[in-house]
Structures are given as C-alpha cells and as structure tokens.
N, CA, C and O atoms as a printed pandas DataFrame, in Angstrom:
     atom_number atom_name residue_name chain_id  residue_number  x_coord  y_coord  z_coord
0              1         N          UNK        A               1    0.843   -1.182    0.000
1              2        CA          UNK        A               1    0.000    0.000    0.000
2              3         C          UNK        A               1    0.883    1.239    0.000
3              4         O          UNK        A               1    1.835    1.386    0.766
4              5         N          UNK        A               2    0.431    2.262   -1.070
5              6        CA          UNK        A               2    0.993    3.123   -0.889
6              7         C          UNK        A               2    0.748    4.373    0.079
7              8         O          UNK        A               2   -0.400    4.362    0.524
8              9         N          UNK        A               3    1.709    5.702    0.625
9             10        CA          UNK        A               3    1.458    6.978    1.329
10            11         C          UNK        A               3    1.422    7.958    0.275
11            12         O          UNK        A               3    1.984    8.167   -0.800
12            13         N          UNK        A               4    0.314    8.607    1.193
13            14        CA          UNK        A               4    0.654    9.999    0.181
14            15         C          UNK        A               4    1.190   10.568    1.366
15            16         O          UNK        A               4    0.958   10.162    2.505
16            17         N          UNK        A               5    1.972   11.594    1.030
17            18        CA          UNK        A               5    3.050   12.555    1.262
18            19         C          UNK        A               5    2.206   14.120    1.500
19            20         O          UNK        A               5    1.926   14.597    0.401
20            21         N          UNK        A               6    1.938   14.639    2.188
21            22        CA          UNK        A               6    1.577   15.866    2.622
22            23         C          UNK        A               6    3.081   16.705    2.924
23            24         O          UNK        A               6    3.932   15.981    3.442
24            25         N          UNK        A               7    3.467   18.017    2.684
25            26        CA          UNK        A               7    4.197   18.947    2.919
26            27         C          UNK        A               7    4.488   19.912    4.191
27            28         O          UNK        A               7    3.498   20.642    4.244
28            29         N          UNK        A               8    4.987   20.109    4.781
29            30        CA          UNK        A               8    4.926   21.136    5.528
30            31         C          UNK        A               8    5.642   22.511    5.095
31            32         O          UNK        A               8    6.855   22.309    5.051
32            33         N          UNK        A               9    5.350   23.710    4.792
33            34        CA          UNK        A               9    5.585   24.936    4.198
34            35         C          UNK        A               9    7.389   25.126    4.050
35            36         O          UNK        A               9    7.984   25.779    3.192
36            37         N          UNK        A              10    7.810   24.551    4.864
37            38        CA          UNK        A              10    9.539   24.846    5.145
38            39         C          UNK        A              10    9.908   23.490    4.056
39            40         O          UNK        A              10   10.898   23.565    3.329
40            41         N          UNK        A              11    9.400   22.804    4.047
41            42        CA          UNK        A              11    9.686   21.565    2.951
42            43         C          UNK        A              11    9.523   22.018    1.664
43            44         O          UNK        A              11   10.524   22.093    0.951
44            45         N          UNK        A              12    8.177   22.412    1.128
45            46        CA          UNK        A              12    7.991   23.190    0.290
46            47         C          UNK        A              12    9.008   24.119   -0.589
47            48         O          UNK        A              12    9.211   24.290   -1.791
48            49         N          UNK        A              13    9.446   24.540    0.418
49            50        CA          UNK        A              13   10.360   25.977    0.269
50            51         C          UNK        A              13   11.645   25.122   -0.134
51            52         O          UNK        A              13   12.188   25.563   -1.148
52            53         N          UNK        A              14   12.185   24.133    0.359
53            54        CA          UNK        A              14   13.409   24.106    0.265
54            55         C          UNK        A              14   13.487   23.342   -1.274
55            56         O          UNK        A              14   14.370   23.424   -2.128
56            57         N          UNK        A              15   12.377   22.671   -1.276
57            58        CA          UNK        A              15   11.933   21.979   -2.826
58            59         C          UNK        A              15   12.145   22.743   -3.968
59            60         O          UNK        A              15   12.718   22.569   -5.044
60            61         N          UNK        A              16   11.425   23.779   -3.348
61            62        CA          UNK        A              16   11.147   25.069   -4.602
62            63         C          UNK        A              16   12.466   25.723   -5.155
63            64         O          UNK        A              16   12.817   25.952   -6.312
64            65         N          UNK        A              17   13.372   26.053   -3.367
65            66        CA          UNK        A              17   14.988   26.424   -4.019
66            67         C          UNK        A              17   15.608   25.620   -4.936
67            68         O          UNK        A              17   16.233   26.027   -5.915
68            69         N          UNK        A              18   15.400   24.230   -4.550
69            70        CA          UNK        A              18   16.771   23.430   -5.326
70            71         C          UNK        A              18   15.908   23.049   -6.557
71            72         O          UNK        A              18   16.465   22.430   -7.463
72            73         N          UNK        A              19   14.536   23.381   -6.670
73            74        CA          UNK        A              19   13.924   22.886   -8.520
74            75         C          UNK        A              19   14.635   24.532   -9.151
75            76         O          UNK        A              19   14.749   24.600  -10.375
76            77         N          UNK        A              20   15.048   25.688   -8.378
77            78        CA          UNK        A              20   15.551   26.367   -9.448
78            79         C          UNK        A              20   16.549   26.690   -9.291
79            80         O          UNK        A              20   16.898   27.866   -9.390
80            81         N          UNK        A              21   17.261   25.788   -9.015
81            82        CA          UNK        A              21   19.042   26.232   -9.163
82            83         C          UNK        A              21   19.310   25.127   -9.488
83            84         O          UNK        A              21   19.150   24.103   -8.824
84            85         N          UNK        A              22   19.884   25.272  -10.889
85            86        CA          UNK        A              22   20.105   23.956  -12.159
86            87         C          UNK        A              22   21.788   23.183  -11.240
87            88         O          UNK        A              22   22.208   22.161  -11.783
88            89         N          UNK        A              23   22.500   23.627  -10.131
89            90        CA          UNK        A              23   23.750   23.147   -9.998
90            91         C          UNK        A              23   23.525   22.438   -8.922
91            92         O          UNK        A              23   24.548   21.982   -8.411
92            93         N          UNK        A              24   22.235   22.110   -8.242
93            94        CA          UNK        A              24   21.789   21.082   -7.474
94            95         C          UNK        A              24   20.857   19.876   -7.864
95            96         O          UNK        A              24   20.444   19.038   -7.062
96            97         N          UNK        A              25   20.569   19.913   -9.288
97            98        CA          UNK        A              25   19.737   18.965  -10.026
98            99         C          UNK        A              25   20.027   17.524   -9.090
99           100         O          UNK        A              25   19.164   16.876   -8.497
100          101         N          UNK        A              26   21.510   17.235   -9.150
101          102        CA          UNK        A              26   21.731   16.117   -8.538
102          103         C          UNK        A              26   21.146   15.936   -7.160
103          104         O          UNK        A              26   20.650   14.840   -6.903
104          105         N          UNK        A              27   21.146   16.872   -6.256
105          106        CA          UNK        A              27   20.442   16.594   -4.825
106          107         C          UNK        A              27   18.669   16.782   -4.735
107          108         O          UNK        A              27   17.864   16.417   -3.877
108          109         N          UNK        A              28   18.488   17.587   -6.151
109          110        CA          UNK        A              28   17.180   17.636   -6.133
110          111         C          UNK        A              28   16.666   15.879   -6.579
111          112         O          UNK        A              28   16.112   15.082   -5.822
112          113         N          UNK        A              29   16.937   15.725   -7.562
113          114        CA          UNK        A              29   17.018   14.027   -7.765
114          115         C          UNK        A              29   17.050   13.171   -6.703
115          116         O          UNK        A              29   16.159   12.349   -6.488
116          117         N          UNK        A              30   18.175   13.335   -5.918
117          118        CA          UNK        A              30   18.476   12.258   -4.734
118          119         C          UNK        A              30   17.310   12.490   -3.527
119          120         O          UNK        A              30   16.959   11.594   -2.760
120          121         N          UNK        A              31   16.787   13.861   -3.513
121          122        CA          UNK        A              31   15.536   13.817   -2.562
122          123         C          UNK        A              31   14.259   13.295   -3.522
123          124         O          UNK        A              31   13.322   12.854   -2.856
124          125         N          UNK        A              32   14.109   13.278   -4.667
125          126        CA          UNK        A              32   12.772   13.114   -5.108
126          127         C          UNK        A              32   12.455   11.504   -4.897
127          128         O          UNK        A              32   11.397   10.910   -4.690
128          129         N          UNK        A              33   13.813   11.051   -5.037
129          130        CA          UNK        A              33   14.107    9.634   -5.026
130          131         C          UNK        A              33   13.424    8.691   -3.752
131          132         O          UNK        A              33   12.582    7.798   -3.662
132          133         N          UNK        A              34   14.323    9.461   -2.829
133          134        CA          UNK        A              34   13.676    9.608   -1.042
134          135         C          UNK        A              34   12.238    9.478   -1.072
135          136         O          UNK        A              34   11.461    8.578   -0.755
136          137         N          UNK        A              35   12.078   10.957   -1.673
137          138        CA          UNK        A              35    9.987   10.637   -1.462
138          139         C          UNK        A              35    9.593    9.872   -1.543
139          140         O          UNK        A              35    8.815    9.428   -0.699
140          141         N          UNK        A              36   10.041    9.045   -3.049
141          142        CA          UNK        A              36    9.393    8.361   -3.838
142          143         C          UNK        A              36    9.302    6.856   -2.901
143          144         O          UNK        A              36    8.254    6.281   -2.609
144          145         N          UNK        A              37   10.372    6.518   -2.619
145          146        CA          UNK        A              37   10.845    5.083   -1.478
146          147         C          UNK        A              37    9.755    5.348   -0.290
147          148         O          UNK        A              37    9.093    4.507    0.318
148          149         N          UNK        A              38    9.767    6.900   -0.126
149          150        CA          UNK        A              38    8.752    7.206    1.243
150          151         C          UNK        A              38    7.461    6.774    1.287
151          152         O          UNK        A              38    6.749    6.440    2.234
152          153         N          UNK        A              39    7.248    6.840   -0.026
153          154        CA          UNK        A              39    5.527    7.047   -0.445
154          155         C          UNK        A              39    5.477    5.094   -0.285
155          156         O          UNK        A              39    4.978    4.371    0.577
156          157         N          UNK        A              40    6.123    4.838   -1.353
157          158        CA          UNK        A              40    6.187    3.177   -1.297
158          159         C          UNK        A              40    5.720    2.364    0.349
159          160         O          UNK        A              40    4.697    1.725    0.594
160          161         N          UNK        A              41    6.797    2.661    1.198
161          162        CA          UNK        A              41    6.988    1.852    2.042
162          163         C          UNK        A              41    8.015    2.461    3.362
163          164         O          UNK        A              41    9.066    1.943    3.738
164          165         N          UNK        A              42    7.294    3.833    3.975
165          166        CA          UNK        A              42    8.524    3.731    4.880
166          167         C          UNK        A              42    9.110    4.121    5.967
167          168         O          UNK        A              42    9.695    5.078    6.474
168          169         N          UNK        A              43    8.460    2.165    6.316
169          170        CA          UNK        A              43    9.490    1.747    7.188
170          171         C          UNK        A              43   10.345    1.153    6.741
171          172         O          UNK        A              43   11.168    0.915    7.626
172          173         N          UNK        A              44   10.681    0.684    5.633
173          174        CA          UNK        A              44   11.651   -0.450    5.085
174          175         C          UNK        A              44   12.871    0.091    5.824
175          176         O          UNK        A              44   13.225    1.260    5.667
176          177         N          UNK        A              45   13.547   -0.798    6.671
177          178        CA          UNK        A              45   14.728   -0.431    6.836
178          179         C          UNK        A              45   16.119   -0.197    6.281
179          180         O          UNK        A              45   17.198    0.140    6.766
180          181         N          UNK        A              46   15.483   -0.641    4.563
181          182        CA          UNK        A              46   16.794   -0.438    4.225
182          183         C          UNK        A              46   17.096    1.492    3.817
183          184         O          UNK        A              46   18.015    2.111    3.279
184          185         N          UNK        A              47   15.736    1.880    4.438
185          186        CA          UNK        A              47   16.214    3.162    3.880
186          187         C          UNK        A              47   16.685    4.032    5.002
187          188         O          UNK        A              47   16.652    5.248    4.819
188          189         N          UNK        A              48   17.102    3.578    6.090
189          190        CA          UNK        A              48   17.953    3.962    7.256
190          191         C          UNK        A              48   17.364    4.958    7.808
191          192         O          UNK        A              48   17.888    6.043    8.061
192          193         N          UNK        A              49   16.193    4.619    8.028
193          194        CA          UNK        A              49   15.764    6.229    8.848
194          195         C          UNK        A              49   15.961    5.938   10.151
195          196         O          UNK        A              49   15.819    4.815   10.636
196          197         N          UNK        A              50   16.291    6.934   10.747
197          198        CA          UNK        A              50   16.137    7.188   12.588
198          199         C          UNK        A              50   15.272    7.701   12.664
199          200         O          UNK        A              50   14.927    8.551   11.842
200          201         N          UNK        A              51   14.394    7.262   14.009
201          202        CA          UNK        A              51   13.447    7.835   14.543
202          203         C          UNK        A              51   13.816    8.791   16.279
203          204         O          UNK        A              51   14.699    8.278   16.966
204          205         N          UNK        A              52   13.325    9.706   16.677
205          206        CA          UNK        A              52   13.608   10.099   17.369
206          207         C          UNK        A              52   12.565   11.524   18.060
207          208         O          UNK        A              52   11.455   11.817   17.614
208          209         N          UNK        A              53   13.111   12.085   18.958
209          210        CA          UNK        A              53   11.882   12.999   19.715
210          211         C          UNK        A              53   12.457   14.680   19.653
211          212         O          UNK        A              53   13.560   15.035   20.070
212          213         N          UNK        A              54   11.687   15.353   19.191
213          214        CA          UNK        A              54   12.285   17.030   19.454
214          215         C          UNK        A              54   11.498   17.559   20.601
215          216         O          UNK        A              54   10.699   16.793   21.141
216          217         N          UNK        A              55   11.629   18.793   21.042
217          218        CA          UNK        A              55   10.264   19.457   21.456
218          219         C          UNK        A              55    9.600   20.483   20.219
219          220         O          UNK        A              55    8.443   20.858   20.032
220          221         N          UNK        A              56   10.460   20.665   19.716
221          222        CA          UNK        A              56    9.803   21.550   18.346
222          223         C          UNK        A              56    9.193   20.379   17.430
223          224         O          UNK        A              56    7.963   20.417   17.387
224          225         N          UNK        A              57    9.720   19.470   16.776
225          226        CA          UNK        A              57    8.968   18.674   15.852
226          227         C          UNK        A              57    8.174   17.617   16.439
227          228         O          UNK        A              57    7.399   17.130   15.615
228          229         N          UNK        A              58    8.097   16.989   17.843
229          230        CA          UNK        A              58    7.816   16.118   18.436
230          231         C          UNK        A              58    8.498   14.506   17.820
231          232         O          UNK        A              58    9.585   14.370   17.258
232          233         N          UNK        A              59    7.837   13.789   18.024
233          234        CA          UNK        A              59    8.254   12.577   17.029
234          235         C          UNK        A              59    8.034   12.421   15.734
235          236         O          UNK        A              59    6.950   12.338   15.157
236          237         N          UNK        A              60    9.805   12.360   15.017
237          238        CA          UNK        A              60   10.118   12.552   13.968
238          239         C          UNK        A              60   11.064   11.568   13.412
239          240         O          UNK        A              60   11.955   11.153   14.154
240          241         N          UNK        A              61   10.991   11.189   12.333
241          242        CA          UNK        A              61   11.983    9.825   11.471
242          243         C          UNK        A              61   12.808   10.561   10.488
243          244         O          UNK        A              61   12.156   11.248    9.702
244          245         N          UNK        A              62   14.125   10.574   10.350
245          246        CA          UNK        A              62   14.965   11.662    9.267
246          247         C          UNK        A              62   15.425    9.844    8.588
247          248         O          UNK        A              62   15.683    8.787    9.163
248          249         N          UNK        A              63   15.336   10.267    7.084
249          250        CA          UNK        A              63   15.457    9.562    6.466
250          251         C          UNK        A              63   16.719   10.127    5.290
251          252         O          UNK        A              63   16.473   11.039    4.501
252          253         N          UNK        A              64   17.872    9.522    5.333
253          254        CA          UNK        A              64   19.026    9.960    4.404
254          255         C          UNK        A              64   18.649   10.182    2.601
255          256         O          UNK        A              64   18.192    9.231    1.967
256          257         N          UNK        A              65   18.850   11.226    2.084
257          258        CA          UNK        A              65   18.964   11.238    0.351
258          259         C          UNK        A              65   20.144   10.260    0.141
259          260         O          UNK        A              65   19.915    9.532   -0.824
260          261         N          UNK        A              66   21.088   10.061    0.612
261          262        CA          UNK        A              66   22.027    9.552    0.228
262          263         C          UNK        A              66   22.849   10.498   -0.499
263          264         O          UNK        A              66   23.674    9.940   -1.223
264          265         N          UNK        A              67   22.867   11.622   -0.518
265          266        CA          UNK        A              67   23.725   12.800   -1.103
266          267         C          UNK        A              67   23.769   13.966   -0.216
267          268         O          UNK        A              67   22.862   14.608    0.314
268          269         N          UNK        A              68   25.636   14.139   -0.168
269          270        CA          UNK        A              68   25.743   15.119    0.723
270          271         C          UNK        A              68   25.204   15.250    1.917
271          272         O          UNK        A              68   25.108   16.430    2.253
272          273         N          UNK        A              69   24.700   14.257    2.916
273          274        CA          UNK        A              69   24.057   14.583    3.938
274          275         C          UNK        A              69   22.898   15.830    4.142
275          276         O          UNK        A              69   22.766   16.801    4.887
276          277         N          UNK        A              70   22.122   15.178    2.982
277          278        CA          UNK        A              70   20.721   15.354    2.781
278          279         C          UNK        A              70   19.942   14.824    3.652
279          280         O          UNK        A              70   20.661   14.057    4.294
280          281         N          UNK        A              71   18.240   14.755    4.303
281          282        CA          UNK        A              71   17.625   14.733    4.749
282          283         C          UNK        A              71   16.290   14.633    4.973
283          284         O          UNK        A              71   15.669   15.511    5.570
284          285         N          UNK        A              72   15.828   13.716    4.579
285          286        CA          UNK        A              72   13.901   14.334    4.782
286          287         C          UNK        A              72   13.841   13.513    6.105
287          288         O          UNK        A              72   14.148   12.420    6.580
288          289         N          UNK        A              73   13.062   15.109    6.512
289          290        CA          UNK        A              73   12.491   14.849    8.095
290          291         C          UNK        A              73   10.801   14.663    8.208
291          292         O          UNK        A              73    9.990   15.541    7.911
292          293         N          UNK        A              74   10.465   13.263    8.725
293          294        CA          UNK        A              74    8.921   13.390    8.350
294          295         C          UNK        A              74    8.128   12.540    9.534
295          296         O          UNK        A              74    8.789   11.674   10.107
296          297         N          UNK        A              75    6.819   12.728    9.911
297          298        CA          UNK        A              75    6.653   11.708   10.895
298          299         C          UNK        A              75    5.226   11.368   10.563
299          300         O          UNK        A              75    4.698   12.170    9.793
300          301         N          UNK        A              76    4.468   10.344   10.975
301          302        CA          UNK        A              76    3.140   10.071   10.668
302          303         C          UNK        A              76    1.988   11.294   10.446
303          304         O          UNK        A              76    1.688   12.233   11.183
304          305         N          UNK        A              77    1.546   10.949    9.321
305          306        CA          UNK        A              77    0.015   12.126    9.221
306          307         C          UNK        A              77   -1.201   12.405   10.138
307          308         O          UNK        A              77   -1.212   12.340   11.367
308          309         N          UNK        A              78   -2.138   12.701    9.377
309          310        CA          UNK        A              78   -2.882   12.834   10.498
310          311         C          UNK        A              78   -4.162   11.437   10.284
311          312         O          UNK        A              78   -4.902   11.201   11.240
312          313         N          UNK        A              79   -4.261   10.842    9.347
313          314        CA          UNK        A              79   -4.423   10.511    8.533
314          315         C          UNK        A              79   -3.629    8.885    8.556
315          316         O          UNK        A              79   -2.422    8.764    8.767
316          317         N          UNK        A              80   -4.647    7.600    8.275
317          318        CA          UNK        A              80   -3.404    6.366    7.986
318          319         C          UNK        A              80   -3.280    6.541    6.565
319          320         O          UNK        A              80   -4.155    6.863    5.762
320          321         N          UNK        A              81   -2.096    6.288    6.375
321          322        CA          UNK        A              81   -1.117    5.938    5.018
322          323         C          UNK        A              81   -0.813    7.716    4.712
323          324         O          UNK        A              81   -0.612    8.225    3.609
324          325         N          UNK        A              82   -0.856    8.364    5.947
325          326        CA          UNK        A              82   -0.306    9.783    4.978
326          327         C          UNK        A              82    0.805   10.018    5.767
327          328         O          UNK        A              82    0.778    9.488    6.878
328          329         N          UNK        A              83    1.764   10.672    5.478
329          330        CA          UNK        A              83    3.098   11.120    6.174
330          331         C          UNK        A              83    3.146   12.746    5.540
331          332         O          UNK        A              83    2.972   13.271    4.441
332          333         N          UNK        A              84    3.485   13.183    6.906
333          334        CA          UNK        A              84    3.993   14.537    6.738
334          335         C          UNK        A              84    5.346   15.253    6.684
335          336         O          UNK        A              84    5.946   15.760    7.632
336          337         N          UNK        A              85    5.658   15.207    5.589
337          338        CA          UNK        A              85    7.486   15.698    5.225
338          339         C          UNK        A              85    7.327   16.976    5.766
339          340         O          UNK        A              85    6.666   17.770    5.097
340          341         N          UNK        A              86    8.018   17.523    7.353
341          342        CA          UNK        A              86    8.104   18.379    7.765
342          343         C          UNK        A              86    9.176   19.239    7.042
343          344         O          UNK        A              86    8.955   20.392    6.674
344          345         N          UNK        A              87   10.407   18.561    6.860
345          346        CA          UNK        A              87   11.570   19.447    6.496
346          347         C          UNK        A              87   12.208   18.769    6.047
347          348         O          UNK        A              87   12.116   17.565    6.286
348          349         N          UNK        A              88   13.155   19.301    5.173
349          350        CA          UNK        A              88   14.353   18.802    4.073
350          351         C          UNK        A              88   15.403   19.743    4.280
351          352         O          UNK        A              88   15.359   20.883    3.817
352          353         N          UNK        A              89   16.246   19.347    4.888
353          354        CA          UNK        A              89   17.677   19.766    5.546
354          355         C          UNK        A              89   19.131   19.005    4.938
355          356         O          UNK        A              89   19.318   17.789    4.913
356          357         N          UNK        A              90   20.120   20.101    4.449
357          358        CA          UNK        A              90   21.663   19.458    4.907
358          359         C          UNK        A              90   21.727   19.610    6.270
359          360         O          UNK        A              90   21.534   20.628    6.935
360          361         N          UNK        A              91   22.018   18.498    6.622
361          362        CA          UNK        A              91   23.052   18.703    8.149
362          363         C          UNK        A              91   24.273   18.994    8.107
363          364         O          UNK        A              91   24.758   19.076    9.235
364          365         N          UNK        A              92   25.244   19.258    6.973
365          366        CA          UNK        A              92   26.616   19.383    7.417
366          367         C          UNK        A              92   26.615   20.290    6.432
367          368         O          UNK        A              92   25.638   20.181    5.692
368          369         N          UNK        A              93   27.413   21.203    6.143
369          370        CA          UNK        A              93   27.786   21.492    4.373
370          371         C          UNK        A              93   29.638   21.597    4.614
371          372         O          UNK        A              93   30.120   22.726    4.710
372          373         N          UNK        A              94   30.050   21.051    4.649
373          374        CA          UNK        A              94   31.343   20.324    4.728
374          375         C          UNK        A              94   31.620   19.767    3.672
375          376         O          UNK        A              94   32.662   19.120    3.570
C-alpha cells in the first residue's frame, strides 16, 4: 500500500529552491528519489531512517537522500497511510 506525502511549508520551500538552481539537479534528484521510497513503504529499513523525539517537531523519522548529507524529516500524518514531510535539511555542508 501506498502513502501519500503531505508537505509542511519549510519543505515546500526548500523543494522550490533546489527545482531552481540547475547546480543542485543532482540533490534535487536524490531527494525526489527519497519521497518516492517514502511514499512506497517507509518503514523499510533499508532506507535507514532514525526515529527520534524534538520538542519543536515532536516525534520525527529523518530519512538519508544519500547525497551530501541530505535529509527528509517526516513523521506520521494525520491521517493512515499519509506522512507529513516536515523538512528537508543538509546537516553538514562540509
């Protein structure tokens, strides 16, 4: 069964930067990729997400692009089978 994917406005945004700056195509790719595995199935562990607790995001699963220490941060919807991609973050730029 598949998820649909709901946005949160800061996700949005960071989507929107890297669809228009042609010298990140590659990380824009490596996150669409992410979604796409997200929407599928995910918990699969092979897609290495950690789960864990903020006080700002509450409980949240960051799931690797596999590029550059990329990021989608997302945790259950409100909704079964929907997930909410709060944020899409580098953690390092190193």
């Amino acid at each position: 069964m598949t998820y649909e994917l709901m946005f949160q406005p800061e996700a949005d945004m960071v989507l929107d930067e890297l669809e228009a700056d042609p010298e990140r195509r590659r990380v824009l790719l490596a996150i669409e990729r992410t979604l796409d595995l997200l929407e599928e199935d995910p918990y699969d562990p092979r897609l290495g997400s950690t789960a864990f607790h903020t006080e700002e995001l509450g409980n949240v699963s960051a799931t690797p692009a596999r590029i550059d220490d990329w990021y989608v941060f997302w945790h259950r919807g409100p909704e079964p089978h929907v997930l909410d991609i709060v944020l899409i973050q580098q953690l390092s730029t190193d």
